[in-house]
N, C-alpha and C positions, 0 to 999 in steps of 0.2 A: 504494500500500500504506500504510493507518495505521499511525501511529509510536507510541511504547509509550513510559511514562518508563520511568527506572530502578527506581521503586517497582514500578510493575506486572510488568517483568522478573524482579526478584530475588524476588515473590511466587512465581511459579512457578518461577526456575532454585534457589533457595532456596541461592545460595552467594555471597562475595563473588568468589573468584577464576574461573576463566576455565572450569574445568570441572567441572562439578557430577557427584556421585557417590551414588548410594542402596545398599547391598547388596552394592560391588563390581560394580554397572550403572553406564557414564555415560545421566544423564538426561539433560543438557545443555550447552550450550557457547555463549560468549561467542565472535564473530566480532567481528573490529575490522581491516579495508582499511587504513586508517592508521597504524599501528602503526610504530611506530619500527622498522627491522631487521627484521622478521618478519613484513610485512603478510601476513592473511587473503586470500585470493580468492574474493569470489561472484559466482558464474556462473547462469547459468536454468538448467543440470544439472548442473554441478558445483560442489561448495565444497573448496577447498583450505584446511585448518586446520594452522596452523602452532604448534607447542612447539618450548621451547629447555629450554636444560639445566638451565636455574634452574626452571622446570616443576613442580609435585610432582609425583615421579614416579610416587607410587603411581594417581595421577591418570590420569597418560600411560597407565601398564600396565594401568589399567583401558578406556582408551580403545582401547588396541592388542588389545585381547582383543574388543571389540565389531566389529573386522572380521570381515567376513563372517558375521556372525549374520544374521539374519531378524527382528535389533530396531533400533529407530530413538532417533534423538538428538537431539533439538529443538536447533536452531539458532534463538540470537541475534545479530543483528547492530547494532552500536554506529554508528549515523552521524554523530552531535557530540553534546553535552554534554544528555546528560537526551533523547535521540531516539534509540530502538531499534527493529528492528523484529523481528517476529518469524516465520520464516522456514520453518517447521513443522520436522515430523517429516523425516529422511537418515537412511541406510543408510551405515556407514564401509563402504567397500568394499574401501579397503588403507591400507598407509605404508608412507614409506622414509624413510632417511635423508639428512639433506641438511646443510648447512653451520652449525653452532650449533644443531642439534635434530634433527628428525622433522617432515616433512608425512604431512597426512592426509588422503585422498580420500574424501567422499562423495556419496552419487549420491539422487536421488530415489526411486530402483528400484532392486532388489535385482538386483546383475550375475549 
């Protein structure tokens, strides 16, 4: 899979922080495995996105309201310094709570 810099990410996620918003839609989301405390999981069917409480939440709330719609969230993923790749279009399919935030599952296909 070709890697993307950061310029070309932030041309299309158009935010610096981790979850990009239009309308009260999220458009997108920065994935990062590495992450201190909170790592991301990406899987070939699943992605596991991880917030914590420092989050903006209006962020979060708009992400938690994109479950279960029939709209998708481009997924970015950060693999080192200036290499992304980009991961297409997921469906949130749910969240829960979990220890210093909320995970959030999504799927390629609408469950």
């Amino acid at each position: 899979m070709p890697t993307m810099s950061w310029n070309e990410v932030v041309a299309i996620h158009n935010a610096q922080s981790g979850i990009s918003t239009r309308d009260g839609k999220v458009r997108s989301v920065l994935c990062n495995q590495s992450k201190e405390g909170y790592a991301d999981e990406v899987r070939s069917a699943a992605i596991f996105y991880r917030v914590t409480s420092s989050t903006n939440q209006k962020s979060v709330a708009a992400l938690r309201g994109m479950a279960g719609l029939n709209e998708t969230v481009r997924v970015f993923e950060k693999l080192g310094v200036n290499q992304w790749v980009d991961h297409g279009n997921w469906f949130v399919h749910d969240c829960a709570p979990e220890e210093g935030g909320e995970v959030f599952h999504f799927t390629k296909s609408r469950l």
